[in-house]
N, C-alpha and C positions, 0 to 999 in steps of 0.2 A: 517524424516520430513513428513508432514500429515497432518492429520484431528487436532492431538493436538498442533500441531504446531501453525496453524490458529487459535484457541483456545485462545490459550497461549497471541498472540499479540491482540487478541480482549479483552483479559481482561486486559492487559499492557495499551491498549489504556482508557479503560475506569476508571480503576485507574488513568490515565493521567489525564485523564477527572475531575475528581472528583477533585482532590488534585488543577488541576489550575483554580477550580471555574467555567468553562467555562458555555455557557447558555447551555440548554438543545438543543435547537435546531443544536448548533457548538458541541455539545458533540456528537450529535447522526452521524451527518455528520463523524467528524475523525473516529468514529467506522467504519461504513462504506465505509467509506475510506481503511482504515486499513485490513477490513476483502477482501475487492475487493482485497485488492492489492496483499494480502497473498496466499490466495484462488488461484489467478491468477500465483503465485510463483510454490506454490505446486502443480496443475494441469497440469500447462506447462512449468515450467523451466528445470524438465528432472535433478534434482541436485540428488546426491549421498540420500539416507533416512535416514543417519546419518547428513547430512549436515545443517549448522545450519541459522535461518531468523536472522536477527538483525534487530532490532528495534530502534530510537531515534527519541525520542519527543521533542521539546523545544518550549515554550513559547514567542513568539517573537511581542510584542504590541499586537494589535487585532487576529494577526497571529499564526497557530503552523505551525512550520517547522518541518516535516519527514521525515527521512532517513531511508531505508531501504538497508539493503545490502544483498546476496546472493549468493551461487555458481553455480544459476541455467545457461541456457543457454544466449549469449548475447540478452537481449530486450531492444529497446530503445523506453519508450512510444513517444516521439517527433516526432516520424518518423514513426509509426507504421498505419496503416491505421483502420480505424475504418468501420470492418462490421457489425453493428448494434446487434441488438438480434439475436439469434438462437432459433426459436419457436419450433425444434423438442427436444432438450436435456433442453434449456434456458439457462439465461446467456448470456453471450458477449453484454453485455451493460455496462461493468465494466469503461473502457479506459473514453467511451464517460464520464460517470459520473464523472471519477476521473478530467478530463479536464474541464470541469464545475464547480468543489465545488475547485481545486487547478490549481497553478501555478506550469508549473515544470520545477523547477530551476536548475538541472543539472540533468546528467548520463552519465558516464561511466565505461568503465569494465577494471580492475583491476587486475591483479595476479592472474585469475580464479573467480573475482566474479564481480558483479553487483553492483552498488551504484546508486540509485535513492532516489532523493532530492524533496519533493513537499514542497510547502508554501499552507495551508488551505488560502481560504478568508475571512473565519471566525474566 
């Protein structure tokens, strides 16, 4: 898990993109979404390097709903407190964004892994 990992779902997403028509502007957001969340999986979930991201998209009215699961460490974005950017490395602005562009509609942890539920607004 890694660099191509995060990869792998930004281009999952942006196929998403494409195929459900969405505008450009709700296309660009899920990517972004997507790569925050991933990014955030792989840098600090602490999971095994074989361990694998799952990804599901779906189409829901004006909404996508995303599911992400994982076997990184327990995170529950709901509860997690939001320290802003980090101007010495960058980065840590991800949460607040993802809180902004989604609703998030569930998480919890599972047999050793994560399940986090968001609904886009777009």
């Amino acid at each position: 898990m890694g660099d191509r990992a995060v990869a792998r779902t930004i281009a999952f997403a942006r196929r998403f993109a494409e195929t459900a028509r969405l505008s450009q502007d709700a296309a660009d957001q899920l990517v972004v979404i997507v790569e925050e969340w991933a990014a955030n999986i792989v840098e600090h979930g602490g999971a095994a390097p074989t361990s694998l991201i799952v990804l599901r998209l779906q189409r829901e009215g004006a909404a996508t709903r995303i599911t992400f699961t994982d076997a990184g460490v327990a995170f529950d974005p709901r509860t997690a407190q939001d320290q802003g950017p980090n101007l010495e490395r960058g980065g840590g602005a991800g949460i607040a964004l993802i809180r902004s562009w989604c609703d998030i509609e569930a998480y919890e942890r599972r047999a050793g892994r994560n399940r986090l539920v968001l609904r886009s607004r777009s």
